[in-house]
C-alpha positions as CSV (number, residue, x, y, z in Angstrom):
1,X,178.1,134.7,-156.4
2,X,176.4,135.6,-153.0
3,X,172.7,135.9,-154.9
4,X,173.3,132.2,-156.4
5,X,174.5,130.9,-152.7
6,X,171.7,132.0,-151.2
7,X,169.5,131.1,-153.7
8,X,170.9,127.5,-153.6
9,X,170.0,127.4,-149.6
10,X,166.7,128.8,-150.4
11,X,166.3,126.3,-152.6
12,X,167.5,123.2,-149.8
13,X,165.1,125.0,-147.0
14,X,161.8,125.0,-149.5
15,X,163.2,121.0,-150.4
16,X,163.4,120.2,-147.1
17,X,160.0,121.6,-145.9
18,X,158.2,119.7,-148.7
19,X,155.7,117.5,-147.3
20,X,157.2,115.0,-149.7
21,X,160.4,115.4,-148.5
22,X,159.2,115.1,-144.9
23,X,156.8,112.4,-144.9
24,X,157.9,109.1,-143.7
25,X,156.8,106.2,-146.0
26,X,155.2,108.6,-148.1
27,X,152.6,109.6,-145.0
28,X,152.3,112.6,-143.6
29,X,153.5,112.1,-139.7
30,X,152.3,112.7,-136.1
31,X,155.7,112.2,-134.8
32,X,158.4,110.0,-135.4
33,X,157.3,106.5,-135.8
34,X,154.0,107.5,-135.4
35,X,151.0,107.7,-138.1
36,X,148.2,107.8,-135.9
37,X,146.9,106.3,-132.4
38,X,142.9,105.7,-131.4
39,X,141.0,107.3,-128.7
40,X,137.5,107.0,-126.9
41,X,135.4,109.6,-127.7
42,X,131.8,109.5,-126.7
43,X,132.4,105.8,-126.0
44,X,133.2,104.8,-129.7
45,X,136.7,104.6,-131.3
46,X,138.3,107.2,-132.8
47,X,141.7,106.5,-134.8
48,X,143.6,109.9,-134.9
49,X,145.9,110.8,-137.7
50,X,147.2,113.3,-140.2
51,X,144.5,114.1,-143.0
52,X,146.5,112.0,-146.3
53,X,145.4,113.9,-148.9
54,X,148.0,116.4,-150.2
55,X,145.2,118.9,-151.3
56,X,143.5,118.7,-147.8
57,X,142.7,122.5,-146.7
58,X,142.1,123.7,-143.5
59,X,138.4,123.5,-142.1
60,X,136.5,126.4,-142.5
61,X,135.4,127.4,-139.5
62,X,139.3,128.7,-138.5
63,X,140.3,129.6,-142.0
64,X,140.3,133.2,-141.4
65,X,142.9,135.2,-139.7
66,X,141.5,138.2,-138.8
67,X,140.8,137.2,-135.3
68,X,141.9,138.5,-131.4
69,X,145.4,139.0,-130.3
70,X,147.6,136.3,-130.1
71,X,147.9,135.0,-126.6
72,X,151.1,135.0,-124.7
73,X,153.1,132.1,-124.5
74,X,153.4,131.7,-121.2
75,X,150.2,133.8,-120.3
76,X,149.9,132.8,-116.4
77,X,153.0,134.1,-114.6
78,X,154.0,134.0,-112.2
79,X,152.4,130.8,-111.8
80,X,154.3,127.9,-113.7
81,X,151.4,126.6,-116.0
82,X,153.3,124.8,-119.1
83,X,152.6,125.7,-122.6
84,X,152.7,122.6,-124.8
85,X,152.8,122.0,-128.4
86,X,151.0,119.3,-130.4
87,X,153.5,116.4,-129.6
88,X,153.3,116.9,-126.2
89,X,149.4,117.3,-126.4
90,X,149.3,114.1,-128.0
91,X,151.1,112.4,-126.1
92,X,148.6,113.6,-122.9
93,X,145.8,111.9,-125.6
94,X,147.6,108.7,-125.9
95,X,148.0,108.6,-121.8
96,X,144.4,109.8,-120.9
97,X,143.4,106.4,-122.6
98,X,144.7,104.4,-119.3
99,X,145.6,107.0,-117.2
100,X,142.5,108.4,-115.6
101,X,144.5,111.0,-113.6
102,X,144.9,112.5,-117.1
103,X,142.4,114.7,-118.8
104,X,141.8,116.5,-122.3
105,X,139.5,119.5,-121.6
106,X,138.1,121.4,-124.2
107,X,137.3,125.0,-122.6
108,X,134.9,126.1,-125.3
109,X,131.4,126.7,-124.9
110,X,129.0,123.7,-125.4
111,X,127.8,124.8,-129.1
112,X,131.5,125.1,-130.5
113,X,132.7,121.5,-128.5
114,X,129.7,119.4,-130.2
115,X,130.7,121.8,-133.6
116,X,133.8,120.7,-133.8
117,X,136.3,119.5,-131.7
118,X,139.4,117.1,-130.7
119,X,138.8,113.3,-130.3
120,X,139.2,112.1,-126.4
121,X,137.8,115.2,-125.0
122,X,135.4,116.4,-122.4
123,X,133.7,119.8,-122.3
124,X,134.0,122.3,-119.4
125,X,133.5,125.5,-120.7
126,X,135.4,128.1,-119.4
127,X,132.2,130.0,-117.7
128,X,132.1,127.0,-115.1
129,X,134.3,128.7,-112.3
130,X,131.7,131.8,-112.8
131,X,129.2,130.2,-109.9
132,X,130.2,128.3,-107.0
133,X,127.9,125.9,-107.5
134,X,129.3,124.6,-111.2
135,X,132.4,125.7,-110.1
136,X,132.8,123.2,-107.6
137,X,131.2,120.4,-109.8
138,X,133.7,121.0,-112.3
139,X,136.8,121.0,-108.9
140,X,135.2,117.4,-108.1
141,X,135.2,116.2,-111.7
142,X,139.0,117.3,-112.2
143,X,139.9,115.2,-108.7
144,X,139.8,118.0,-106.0
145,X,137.9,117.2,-102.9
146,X,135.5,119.7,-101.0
147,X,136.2,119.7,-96.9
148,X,134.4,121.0,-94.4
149,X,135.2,124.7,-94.6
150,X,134.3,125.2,-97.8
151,X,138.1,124.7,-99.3
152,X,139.3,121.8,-101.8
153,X,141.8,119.3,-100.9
154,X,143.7,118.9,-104.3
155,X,145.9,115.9,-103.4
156,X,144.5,114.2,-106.0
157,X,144.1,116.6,-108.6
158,X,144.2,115.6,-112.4
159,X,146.5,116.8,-114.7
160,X,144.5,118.7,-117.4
161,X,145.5,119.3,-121.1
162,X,143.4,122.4,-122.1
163,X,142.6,123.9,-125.3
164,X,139.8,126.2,-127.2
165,X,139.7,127.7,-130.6
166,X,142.8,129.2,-131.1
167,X,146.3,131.0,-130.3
168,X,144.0,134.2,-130.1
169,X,141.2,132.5,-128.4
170,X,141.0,133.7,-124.2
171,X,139.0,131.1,-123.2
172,X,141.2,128.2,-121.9
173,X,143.5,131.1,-120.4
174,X,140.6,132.4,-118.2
175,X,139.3,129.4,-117.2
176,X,143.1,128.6,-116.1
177,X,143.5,131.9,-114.6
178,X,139.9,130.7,-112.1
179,X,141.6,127.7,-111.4
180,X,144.7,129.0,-110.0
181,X,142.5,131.6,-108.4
182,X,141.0,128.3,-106.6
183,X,144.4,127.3,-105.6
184,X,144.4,124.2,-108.5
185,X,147.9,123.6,-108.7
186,X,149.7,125.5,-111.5
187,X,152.0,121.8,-112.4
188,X,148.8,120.2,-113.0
189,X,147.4,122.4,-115.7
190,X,148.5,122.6,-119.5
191,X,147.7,124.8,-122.1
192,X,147.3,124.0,-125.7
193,X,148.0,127.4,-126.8
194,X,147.5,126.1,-130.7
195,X,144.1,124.9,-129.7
196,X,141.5,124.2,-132.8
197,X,143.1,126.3,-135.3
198,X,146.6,124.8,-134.8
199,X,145.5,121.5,-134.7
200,X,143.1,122.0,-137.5
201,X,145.7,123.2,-140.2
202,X,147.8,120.2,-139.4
203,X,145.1,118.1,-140.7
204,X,144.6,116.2,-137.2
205,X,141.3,114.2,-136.9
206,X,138.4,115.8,-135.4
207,X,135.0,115.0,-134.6
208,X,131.7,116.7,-134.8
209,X,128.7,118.2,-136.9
210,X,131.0,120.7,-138.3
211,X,133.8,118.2,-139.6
């Protein structure tokens, strides 16, 4: 009696996971109520939505899994830096289109951005805070101001959604970890921890020679 109970939940939990089951209007979704949303990228429109096509795999280039250690979720204490998901990611995008306080930073090197990458972004690879020179071009372009004595006034700071290859990948975590270093504050900073490869298997637009 127990083996056909459970079997019968089994059964409910695989129906209710179906993408058929889940999709609204037969689509699969973003979030609720929402199928897709456009951004700028590169000064042309990009509409961002789940891949349709029920056979759609995941792109190639973060197929595998043998990869580095997954990174912690919250990898930056004690500083308060929030890990967010893809709704909450999103939901940056969908702000950073009238909101220029807002930016989505892709923390990858300059081969793997122009590879592939998410729609709305702009590349500062994670090497920047490495010399004070681009170091302090990269402060100016997120909103901090240089003073006098060589310190950044961060008043106006941006808030930064931040991603890179993966949930493995350290390269959005050490740039973050420079930051806070350079006093950026910690409630201005956000990690997509699922970076490429999360946002990849969903089937989420990207853009790129490698797409």
């Amino acid at each position: 009696m127990l083996k056909h109970t459970v079997g019968r939940f089994a059964l409910v939990a695989a129906l209710i996971s179906s993408p058929h089951v889940i999709a609204e209007g037969g689509k699969a979704m973003i979030a609720p109520g929402l199928v897709s949303f456009t951004v700028q990228h590169d000064g042309e429109p990009i509409e961002v939505m789940r891949n349709q096509d029920p056979n759609n795999t995941i792109n190639e280039l973060y197929n595998t899994t043998f990869r580095g250690m997954p990174q912690p979720i919250r990898p930056f204490e004690p500083y308060d830096v929030e890990t967010i998901g893809e709704r909450e990611f999103v939901d940056y995008m969908q702000q950073a289109e009238t909101d220029e306080n807002i930016l989505i930073v892709d923390t990858r090197t300059v081969g793997w951005h122009y590879r592939l990458t998410i729609p709305g972004s702009i590349n500062v690879p994670y090497t920047v805070m490495e010399e004070e020179e681009t170091a302090a071009d990269a402060l100016e372009e997120f909103g901090a101001v240089k003073k006098e004595d060589g310190s950044f006034d961060y008043s106006q700071a941006k808030t930064l959604a931040m991603f890179c290859n993966g949930y493995w990948c350290g390269q959005t975590p050490a740039l973050i970890r420079a930051m806070l270093e350079a006093d950026y504050p910690a409630e201005k900073l956000k990690y997509y921890r699922g970076g490429m490869q999360a946002w990849t298997s969903l089937g989420l637009t990207t853009v790129g020679d490698g797409g």
